[in-house]
TIVO-2410 file (N, C-alpha, C; in nm, 3 decimals):
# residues 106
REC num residu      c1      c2      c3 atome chaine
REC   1      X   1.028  -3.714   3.387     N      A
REC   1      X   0.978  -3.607   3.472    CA      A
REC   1      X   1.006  -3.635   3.618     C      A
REC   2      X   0.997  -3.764   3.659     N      A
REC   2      X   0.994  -3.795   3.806    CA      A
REC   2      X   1.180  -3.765   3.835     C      A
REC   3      X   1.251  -3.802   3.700     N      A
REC   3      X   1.370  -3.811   3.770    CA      A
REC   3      X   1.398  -3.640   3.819     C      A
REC   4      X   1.305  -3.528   3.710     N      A
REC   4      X   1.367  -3.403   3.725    CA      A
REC   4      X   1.339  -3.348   3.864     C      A
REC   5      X   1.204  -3.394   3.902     N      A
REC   5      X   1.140  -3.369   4.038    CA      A
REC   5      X   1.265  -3.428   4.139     C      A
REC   6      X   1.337  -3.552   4.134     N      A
REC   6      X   1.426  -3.618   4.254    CA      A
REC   6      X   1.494  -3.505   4.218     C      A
REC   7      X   1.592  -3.503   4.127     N      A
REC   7      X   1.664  -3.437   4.116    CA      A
REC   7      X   1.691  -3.290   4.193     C      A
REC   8      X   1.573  -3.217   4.159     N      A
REC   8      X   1.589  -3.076   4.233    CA      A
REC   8      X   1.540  -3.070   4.348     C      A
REC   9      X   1.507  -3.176   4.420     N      A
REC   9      X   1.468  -3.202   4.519    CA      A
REC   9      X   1.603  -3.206   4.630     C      A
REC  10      X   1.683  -3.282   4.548     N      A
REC  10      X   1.791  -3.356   4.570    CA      A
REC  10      X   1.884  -3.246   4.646     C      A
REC  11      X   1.855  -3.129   4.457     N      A
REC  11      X   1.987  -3.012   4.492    CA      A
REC  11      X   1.936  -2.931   4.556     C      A
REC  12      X   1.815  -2.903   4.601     N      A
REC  12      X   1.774  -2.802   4.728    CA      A
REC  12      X   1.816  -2.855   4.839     C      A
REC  13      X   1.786  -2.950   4.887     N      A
REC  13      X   1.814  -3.027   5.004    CA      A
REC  13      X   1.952  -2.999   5.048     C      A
REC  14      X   2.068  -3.075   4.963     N      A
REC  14      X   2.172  -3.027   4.958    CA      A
REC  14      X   2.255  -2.865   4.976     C      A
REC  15      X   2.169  -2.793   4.890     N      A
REC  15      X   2.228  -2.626   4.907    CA      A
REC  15      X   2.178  -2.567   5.030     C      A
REC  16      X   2.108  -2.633   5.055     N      A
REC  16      X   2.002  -2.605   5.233    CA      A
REC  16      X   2.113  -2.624   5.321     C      A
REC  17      X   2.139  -2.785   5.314     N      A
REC  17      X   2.270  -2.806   5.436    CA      A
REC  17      X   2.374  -2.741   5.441     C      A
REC  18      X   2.414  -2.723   5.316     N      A
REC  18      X   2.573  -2.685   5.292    CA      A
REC  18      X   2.548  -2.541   5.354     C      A
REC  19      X   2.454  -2.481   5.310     N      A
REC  19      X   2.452  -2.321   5.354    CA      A
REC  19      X   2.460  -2.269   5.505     C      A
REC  20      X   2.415  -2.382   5.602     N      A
REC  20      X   2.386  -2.326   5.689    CA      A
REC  20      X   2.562  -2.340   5.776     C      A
REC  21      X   2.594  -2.216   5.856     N      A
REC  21      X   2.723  -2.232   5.935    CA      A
REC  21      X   2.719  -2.323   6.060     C      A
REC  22      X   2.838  -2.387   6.054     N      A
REC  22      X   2.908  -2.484   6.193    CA      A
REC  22      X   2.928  -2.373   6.307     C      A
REC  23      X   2.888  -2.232   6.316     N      A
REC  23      X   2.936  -2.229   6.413    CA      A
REC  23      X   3.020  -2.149   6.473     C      A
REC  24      X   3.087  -2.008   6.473     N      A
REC  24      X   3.189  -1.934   6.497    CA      A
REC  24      X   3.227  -1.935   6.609     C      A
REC  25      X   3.358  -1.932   6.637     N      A
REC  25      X   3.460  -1.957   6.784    CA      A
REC  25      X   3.423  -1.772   6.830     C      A
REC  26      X   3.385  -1.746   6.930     N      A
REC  26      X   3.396  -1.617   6.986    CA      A
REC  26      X   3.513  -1.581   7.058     C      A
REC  27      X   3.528  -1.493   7.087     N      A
REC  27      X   3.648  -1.468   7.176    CA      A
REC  27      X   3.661  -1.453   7.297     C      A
REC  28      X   3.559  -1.499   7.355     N      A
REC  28      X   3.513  -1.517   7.501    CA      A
REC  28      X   3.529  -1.652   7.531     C      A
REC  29      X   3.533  -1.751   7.426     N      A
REC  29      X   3.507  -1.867   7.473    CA      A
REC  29      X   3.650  -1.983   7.415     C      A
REC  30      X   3.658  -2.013   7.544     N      A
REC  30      X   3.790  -2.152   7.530    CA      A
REC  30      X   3.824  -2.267   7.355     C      A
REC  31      X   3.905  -2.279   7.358     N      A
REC  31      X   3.925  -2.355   7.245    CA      A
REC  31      X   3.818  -2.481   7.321     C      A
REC  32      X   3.807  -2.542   7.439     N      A
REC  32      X   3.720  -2.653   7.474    CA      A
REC  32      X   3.603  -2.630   7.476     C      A
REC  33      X   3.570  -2.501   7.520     N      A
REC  33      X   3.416  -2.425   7.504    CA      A
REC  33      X   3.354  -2.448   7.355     C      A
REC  34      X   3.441  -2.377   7.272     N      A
REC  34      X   3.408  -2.391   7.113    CA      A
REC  34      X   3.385  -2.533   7.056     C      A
REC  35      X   3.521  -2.650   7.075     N      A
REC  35      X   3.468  -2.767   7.059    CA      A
REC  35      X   3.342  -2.823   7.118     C      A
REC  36      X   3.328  -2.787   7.234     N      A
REC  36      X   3.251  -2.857   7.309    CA      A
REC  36      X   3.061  -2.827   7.239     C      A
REC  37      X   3.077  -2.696   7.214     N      A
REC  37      X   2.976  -2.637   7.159    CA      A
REC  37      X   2.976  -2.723   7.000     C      A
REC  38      X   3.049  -2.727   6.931     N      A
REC  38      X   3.015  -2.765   6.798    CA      A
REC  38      X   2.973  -2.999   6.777     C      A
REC  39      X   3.031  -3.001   6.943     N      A
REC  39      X   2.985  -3.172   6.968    CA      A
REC  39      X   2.848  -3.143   7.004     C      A
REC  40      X   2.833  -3.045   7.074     N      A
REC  40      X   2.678  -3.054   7.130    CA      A
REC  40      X   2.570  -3.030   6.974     C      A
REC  41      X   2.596  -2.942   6.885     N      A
REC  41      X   2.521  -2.928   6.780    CA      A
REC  41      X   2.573  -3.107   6.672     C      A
REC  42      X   2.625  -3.165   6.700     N      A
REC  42      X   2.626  -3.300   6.646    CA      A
REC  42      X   2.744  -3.349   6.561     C      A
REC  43      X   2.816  -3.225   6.569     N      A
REC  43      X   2.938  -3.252   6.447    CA      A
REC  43      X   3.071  -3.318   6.529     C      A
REC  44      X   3.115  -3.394   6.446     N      A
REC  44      X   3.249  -3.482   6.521    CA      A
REC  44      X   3.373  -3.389   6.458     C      A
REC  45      X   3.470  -3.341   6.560     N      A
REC  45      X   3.528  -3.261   6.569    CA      A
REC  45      X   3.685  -3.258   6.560     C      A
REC  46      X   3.735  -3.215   6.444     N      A
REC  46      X   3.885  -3.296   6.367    CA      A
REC  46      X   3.955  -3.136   6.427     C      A
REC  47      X   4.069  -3.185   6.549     N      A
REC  47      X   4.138  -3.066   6.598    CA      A
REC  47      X   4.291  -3.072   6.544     C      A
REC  48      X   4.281  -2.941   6.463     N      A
REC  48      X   4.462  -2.932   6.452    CA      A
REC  48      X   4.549  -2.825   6.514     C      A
REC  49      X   4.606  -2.896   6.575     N      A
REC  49      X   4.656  -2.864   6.699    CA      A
REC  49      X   4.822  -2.793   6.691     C      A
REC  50      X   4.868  -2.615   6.693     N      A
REC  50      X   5.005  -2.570   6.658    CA      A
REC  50      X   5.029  -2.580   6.816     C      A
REC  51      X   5.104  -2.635   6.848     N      A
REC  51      X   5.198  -2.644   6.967    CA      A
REC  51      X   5.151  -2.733   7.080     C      A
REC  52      X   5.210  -2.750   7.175     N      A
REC  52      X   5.184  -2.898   7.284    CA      A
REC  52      X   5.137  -2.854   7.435     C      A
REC  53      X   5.095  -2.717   7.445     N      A
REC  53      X   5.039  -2.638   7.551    CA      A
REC  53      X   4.906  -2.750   7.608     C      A
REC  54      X   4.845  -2.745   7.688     N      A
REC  54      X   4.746  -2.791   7.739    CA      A
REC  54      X   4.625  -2.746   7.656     C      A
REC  55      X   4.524  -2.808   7.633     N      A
REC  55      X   4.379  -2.755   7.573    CA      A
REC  55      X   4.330  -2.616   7.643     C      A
REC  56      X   4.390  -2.618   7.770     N      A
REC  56      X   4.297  -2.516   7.868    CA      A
REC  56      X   4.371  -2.386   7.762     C      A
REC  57      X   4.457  -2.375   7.794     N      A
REC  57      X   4.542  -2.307   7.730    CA      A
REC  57      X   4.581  -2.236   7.567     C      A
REC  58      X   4.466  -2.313   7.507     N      A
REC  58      X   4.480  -2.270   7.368    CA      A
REC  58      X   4.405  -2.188   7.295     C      A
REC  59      X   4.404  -2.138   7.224     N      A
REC  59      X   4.285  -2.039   7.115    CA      A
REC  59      X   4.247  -2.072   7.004     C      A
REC  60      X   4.128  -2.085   6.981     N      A
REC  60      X   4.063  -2.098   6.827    CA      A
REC  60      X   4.148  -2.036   6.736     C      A
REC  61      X   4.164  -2.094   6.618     N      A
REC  61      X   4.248  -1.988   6.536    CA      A
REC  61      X   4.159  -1.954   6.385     C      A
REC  62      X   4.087  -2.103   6.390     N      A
REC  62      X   3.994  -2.134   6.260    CA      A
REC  62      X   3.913  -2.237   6.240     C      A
REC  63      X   3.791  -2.204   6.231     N      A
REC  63      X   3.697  -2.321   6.235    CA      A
REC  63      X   3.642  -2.305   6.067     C      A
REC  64      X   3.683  -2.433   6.002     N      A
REC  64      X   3.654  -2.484   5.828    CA      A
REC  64      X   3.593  -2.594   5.829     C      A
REC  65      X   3.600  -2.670   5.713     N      A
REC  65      X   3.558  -2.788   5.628    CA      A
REC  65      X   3.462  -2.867   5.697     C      A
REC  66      X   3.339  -2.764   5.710     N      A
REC  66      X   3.230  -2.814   5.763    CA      A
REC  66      X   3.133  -2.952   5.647     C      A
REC  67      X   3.098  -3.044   5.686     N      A
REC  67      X   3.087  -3.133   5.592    CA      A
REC  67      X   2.973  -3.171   5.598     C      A
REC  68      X   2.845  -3.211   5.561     N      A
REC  68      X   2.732  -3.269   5.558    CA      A
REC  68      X   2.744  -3.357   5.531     C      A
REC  69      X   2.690  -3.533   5.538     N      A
REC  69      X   2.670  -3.592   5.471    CA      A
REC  69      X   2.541  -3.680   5.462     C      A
REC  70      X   2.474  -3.686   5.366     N      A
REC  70      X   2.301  -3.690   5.373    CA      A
REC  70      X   2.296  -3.808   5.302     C      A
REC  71      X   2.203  -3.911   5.325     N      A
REC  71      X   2.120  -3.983   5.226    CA      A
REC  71      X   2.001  -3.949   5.207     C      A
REC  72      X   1.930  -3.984   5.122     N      A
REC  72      X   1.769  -4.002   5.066    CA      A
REC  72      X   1.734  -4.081   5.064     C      A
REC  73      X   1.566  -4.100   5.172     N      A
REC  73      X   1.466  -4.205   5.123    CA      A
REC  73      X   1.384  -4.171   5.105     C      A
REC  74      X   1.325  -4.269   5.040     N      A
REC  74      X   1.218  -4.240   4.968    CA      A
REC  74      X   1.057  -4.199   5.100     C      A
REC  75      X   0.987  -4.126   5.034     N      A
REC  75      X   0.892  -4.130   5.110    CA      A
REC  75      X   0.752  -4.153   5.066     C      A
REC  76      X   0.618  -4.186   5.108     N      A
REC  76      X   0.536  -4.221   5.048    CA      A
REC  76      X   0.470  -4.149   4.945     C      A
REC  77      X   0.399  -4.178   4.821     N      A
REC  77      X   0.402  -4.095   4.734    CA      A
REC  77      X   0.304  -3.942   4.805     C      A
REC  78      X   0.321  -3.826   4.734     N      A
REC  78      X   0.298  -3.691   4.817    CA      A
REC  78      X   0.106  -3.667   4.761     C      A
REC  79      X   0.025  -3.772   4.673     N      A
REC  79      X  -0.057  -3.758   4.688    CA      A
REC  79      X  -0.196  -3.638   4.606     C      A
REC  80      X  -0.085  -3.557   4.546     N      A
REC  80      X  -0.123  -3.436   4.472    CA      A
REC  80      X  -0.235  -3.494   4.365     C      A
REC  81      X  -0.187  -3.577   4.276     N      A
REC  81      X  -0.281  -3.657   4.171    CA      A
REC  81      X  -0.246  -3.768   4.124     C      A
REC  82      X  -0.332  -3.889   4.161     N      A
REC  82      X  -0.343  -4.023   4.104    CA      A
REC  82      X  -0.236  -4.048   4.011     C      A
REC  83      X  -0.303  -3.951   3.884     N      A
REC  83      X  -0.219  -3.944   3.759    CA      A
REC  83      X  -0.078  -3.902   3.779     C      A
REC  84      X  -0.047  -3.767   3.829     N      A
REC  84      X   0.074  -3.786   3.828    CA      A
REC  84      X   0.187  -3.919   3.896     C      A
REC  85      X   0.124  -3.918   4.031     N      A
REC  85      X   0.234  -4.028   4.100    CA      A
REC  85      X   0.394  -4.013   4.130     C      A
REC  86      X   0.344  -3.862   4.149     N      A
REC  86      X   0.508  -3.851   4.208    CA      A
REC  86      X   0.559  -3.869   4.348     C      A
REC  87      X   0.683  -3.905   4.352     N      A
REC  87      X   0.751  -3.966   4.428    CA      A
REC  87      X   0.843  -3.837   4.481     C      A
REC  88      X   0.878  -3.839   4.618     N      A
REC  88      X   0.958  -3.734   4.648    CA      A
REC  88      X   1.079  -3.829   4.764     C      A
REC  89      X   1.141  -3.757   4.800     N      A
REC  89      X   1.294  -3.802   4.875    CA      A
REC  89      X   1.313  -3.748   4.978     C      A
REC  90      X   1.347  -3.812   5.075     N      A
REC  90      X   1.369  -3.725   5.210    CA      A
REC  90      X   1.487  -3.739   5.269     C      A
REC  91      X   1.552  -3.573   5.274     N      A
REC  91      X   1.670  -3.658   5.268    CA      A
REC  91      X   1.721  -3.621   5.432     C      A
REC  92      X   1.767  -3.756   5.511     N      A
REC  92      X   1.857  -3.767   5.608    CA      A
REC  92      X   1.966  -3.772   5.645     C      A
REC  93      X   2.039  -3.684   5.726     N      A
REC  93      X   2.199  -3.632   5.749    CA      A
REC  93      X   2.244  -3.755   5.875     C      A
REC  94      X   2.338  -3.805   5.838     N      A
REC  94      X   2.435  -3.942   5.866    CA      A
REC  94      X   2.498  -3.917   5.917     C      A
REC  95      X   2.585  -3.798   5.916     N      A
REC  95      X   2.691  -3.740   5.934    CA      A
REC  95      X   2.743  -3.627   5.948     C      A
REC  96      X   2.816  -3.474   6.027     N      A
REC  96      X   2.825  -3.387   6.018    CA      A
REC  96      X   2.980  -3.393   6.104     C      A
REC  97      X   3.072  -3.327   6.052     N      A
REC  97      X   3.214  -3.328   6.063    CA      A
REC  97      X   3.251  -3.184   6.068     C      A
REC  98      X   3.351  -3.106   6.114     N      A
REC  98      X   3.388  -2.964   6.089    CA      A
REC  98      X   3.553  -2.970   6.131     C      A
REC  99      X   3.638  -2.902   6.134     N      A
REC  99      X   3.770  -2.907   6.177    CA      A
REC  99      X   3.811  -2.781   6.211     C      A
REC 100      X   3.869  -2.771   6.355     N      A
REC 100      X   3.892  -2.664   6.394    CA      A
REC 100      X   4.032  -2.647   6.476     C      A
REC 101      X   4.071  -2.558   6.481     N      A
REC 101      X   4.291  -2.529   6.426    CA      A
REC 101      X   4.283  -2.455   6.578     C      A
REC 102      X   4.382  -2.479   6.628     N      A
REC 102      X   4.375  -2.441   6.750    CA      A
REC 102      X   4.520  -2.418   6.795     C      A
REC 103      X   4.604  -2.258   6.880     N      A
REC 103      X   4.702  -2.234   6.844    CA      A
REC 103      X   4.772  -2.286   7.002     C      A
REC 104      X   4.801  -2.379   7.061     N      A
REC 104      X   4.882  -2.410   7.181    CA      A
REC 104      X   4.998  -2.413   7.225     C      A
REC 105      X   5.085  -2.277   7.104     N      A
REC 105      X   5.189  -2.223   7.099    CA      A
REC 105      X   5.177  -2.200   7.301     C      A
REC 106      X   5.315  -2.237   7.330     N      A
REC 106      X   5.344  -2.141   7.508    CA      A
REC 106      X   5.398  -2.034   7.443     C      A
***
C-alpha cells in the first residue's frame, strides 16, 4: 500500500512539472531578452544558433525540450493515523534546462 501511495505521489508530482510551460519568445522581445528571461526563471539555456550574425541581431525561432529534473525525499511521516504510518515524498527540482533556436541568418 505504502509503495502505491509513493508511487502516485511520485506521478502527480511529475505530470505537475512537466505540464507547466518554459516560457514563450514574444515578438517584441530580443533573442537576449527571451534567453535572458528563461535564466531568470532558473532554466540553463542550450542555444542553437542558424547563422554567425551578432546575438543583438537575431530572432527566436523556437523555444523546446523543456526538461525537469526532480528528486524525492522523504518527509516526516504526514500523521493522519498511528496505524496507518504513511510515508509521503517531496519531491525537489535539481535541475531545469530548455533549448532555444535562434535565426542569425544576415
Amino acid at each position: 500500500m505504502r509503495t502505491g501511495w509513493a508511487l502516485a505521489a511520485a506521478t502527480a508530482a511529475v505530470c505537475g512539472v512537466m505540464a507547466a510551460p518554459a516560457g514563450l519568445a514574444s515578438a517584441d522581445d530580443s533573442a537576449q531578452d527571451t534567453i535572458n528571461r528563461l535564466q531568470q526563471q532558473g532554466f540553463t539555456v542550450n542555444i542553437d544558433r542558424v547563422g554567425s550574425a551578432p546575438l543583438s541581431e537575431c530572432v527566436v525561432t523556437n523555444v523546446r525540450n523543456q526538461r525537469t529534473v526532480t528528486s524525492f525525499s522523504p518527509i516526516d511521516r504526514l500523521g493522519i493515523d498511528d496505524d496507518y504510518n504513511i510515508n509521503a515524498f517531496n519531491p525537489i527540482v535539481v535541475g531545469r534546462s530548455v533549448s532555444v533556436t535562434v535565426n542569425c541568418a544576415s
